[in-house]
Every structure is written in C-alpha cells, then in structure tokens.
N, C-alpha and C positions, 0 to 999 in steps of 0.2 A: 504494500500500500504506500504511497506516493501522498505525500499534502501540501502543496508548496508553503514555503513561509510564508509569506504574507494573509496566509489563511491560518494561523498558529497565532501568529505576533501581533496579537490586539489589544484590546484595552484590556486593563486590570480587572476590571469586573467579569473578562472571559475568562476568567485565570480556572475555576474550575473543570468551565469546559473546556477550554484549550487541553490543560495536563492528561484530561481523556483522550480526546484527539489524537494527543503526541504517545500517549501510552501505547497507543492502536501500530500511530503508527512507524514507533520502533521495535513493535513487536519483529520482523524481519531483520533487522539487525540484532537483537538480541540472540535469533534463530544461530545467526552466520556466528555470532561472538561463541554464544557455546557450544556449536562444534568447531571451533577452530582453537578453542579451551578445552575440551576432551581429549582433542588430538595431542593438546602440548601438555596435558597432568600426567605425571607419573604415578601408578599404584607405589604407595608404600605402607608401611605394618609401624605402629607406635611402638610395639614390643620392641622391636629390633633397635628401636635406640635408647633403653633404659639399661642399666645396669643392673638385673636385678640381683648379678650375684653378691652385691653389695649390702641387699637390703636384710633388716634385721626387726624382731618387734619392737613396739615403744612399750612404754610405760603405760597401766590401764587395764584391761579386762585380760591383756595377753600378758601382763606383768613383765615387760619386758624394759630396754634402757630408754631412759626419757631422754630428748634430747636435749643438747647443747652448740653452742656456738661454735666450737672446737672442732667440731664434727664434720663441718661442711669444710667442702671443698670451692666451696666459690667464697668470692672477695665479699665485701663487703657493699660494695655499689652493686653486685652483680644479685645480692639476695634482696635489695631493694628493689629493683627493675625485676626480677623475675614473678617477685609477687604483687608487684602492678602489673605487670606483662598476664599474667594466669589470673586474676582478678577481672582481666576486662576481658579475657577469654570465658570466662564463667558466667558472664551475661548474655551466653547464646539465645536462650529462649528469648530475650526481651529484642532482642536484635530480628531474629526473625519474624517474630510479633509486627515489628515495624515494617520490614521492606517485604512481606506477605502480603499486608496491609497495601500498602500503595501499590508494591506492584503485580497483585494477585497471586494466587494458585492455579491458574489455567495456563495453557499452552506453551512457547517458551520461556515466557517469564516466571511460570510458575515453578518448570523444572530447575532452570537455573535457581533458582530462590531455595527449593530443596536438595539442590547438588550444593551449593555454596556453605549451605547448614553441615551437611556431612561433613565436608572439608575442615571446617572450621571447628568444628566437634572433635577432630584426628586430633586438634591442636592441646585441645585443655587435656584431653586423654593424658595425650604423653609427657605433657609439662608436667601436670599431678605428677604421674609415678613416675617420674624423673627427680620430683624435687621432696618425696616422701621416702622414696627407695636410698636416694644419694644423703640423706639427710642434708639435702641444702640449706632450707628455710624449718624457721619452727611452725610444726604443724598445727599447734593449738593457736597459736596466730593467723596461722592463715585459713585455717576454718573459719575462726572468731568472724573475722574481716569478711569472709564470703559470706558469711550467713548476715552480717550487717549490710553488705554491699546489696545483695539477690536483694532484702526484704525492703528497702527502700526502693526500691525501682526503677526503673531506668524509661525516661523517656527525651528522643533526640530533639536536636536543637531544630532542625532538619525534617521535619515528620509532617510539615504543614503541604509539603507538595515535592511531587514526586522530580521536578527538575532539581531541586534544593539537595533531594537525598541523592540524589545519584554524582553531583557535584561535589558531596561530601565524604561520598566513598571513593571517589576517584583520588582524591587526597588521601583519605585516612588510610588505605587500604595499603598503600606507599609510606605511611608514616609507620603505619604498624609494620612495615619488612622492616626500615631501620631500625624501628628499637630492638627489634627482634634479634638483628645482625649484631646491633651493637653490644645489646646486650650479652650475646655469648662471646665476642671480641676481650669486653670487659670481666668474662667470669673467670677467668683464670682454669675452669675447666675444660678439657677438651671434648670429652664427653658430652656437655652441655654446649659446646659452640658448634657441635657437629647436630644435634638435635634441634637447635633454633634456626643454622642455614637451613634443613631441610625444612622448618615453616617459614622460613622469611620465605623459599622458591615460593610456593602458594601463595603468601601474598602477596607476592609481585604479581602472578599468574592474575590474579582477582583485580589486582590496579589496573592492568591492561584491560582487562573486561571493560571496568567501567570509565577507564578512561576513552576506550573505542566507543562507546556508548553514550560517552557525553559528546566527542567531537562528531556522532550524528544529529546530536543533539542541534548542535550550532547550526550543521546545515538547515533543519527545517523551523525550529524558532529561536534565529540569532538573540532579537534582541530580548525573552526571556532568558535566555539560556545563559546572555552573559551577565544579565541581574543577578542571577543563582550564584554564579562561580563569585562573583561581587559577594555576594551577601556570605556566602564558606568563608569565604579566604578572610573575612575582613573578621568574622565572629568566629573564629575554626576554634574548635574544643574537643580535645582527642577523649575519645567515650567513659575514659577509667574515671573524667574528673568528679565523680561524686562518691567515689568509695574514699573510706574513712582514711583519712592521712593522705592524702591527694597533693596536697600541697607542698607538704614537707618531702615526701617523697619524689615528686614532680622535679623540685628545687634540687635533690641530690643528683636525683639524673641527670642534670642540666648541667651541673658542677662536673660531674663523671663524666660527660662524654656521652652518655647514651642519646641522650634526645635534649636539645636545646634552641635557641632561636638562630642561630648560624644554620643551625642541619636544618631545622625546618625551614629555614627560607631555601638556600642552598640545594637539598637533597630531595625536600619532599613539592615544595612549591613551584620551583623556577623549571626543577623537568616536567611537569606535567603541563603548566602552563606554554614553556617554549614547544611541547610536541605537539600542542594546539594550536598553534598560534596566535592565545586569546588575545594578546597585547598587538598584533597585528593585523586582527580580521580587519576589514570593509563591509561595507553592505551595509553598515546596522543603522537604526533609527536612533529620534534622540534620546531615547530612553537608554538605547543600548550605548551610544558614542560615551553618556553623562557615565555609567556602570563602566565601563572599560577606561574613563579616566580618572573616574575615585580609585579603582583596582591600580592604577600607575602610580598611582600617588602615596598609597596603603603602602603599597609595594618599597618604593624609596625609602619610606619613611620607618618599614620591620626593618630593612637590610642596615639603618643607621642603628637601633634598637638593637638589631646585632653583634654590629659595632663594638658598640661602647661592653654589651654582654662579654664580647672578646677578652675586651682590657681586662675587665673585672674577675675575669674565670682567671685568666694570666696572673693577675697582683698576689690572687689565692691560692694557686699554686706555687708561686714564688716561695709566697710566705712560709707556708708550708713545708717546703723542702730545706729552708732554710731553719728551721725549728727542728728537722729530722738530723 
C-alpha cells in the first residue's frame, strides 16, 4: 500500500487518523524488515554462556553460602550497570504491553512484536543466571529492586502515538547495544563480556529494524515524522529511569564509561540521525523545516553539555589517581 505524503502530513487534529493510515501503510515494510531480520538472527542457547560450573547454593531454604562482595568477579562499575542493565531487561511484559498496543497483534506487525519479545526474553534469561550463578551482584538486592521496579510500573514517554514510539526505539535500541558493550568492556570478566557482545549483536539487529522503519517513515509523512525524532531526541529517557536508585547509579555509569553524554551524542544519536539524513532532508513543510531546526540547535547545544561533561569526568579521574 502506497499513501503519498501529503495525504499523511496534515493538521494536528488528523494526528489520530493519520498514525492509522501510516500504520496501514508500513505494514509492507515492516513485512520486508522482518524477513531480512530473520535472515541476519542467529539461533543461540542462554545456557551456553553461563558458567554454571561455578554456581553454588546461597544462604536460605538450601542453607547454603550467603553472599558477599568478594565473591564477584566483576569490578565495581560493572555490578552497577549490570543491574540496571537486567533491571530494564525485566520490564519485558510492560514493554510489550506498549508496542502491542500501538502496533497491534495482527499480521506483520504483530509477528515482529512477538518475535522481538522472545529475543528480548533470551536476554534477562541469561543475565539472571549469569549474575546468580557467577555471584556477581547480590541477589537479595537485586530481587528487592525488581520487585520494587515491576510493581510500580512502567509507562513510556513515547506511548501517545505510534511515530513517537518507533523514533524512540530506533534510538534506544542503539543505546541499549552500548551499554551492553560497554558494560562487559568494563567488567573485568570475560565470561561476562562475551555474554553481553552476544546481546548487544541483537540489539543492534532491533536498531536496524526500526531504524529502516523510521527512515520509511520520512518518506511518506516527513513532516510528522520529523516532529517525533524532535520530540525523542530532545526528551530521550532511557527506560530503567524509574527503578529505585536510577540516578545515582545512572551518574556512576557516566563517571565509568559505560553510558554518558559524549556516547550518547556520539554513539547513539549522530549515527542514527546521519544514516537518515534527518538534518538534511528537503521536502518538509513548516512545521517540519521549525522541528528539524530546534533538533540542530538541541543538537549543538548536548554536544557543548558534553563538552564540559568531558572536562569534569577528566578532573575526577585525575584526582583520583593521584590519591591512589
């Protein structure tokens, strides 16, 4: 199905019927995305990269060794990010609550929505029995936290219309490979840096989806589509931020290397944008010219924010080493 843009790009008050329209009509490329996403997933098994000959009981009903800090094998920034990392992996069901939602359970869109679940599923599997088995993290904390995090709920920033969500995972989806990489980079184990590359490949695999997904987007309504990626980038909030300790733990990561406002502009932002060409297009109305030059200006103005982030991560690790 075929709509030209200018039957898409209308006023705001067509915004609900439009996002049907457009739902309709990227149902066809959604078709083409996932099978040319099947072709490029590899089968893989969660078993096969846990340690389990490592594992031992705890303490509790099995009466076995409680643990301790000592135990683990990853650094200290790396049992931080692991359990934000597996924290935002454990809000599966609320995630697919959402893009179910918008982008139904029928035909391509619905498969891909339940292929994407599974994939995404593989991940917490094997993080868990990675990070219980290795005694990385302590396990009564990271229960504690999941059962805090699950029972408040989780709903996106992003859920009001389906061009919003899919410009949001086209970002996140990229944001979440990096922390992923980084974070096995940073853990000092190798067993664990070998378990997070093979889910960072999947989410890169997912970024591509929906990043093909958005730049059909553009073709058929520019100048909604460039409102949306405006409206992401400019509010972007990577999904963990409401489990408990969000903030302080956020801030180590940023200190550590894992995920900070350099990578994010850098890593997660400027490739998806440059393989768009959102800062380039033509064609758009003024709605869209006004959104693609607040997005320039946003843009300038993270990369100085950066900046100065640089200096500051640099002072503290000076300091630092010079104390050691």
């Amino acid at each position: 199905m075929t709509i030209a843009p200018d039957r898409l790009d209308g006023a705001r008050g067509q915004a609900a019927w439009s996002d049907t329209r457009l739902l309709y009509a990227l149902e066809e490329v959604v078709e083409k995305e996932l099978n040319r996403h099947l072709v490029a997933a590899k089968e893989w098994m969660p078993h096969e990269y846990v340690p389990w000959s490592d594992g031992r009981n705890f303490d509790g009903v099995m009466e076995g060794e409680p643990w301790a800090p000592e135990q683990s094998k990853v650094t200290d920034i790396g049992r931080t990010a692991l359990v934000v990392n597996l924290l935002t992996e454990d809000n599966l069901p609320s995630y697919h609550h959402e893009i179910a939602t918008l982008f139904g359970r029928d035909g391509a869109w619905g498969t891909w929505v339940h292929r994407w679940t599974a994939e995404e599923g593989r991940h917490g599997i094997v993080m868990r029995d990675y990070l219980l088995t290795s005694r990385a993290v302590d396990p009564v904390e990271l229960e504690r936290f999941r059962m805090a995090h699950m029972s408040a709920g989780f709903e996106s920033d992003n859920a009001h219309s389906m061009l919003h969500s899919v410009a949001y995972v086209a970002f996140q989806e990229l944001a979440t490979r990096i922390s992923h990489r980084n974070t096995g980079r940073h853990s000092g184990d190798p067993v664990c840096d070998r378990m997070l590359a093979r889910i960072a490949t999947d989410e890169n695999l997912h970024m591509v989806f929906y990043r093909n997904l958005l730049g059909a987007a553009f073709e058929l309504a520019p100048d909604r589509t460039m409102c949306a990626v405006r409206d992401v980038v400019t509010g972007f909030r990577m999904p963990g931020h409401g489990m408990p300790g969000f903030e302080r733990a956020a801030a180590r990561m940023a200190l550590g290397g894992i995920y900070n406002l350099r990578i994010h502009h850098d890593e997660v932002l400027q490739p998806v944008l440059r393989f768009l060409k959102v800062l380039e297009r033509g064609g758009l109305g003024p709605e869209g010219l006004a959104a693609q030059e607040e997005l320039g200006v946003y843009l300038d103005g993270l990369d100085g924010q950066a900046r100065r982030f640089d200096e500051r991560q640099a002072a503290i690790l000076a300091r630092r080493a010079a104390r050691r």
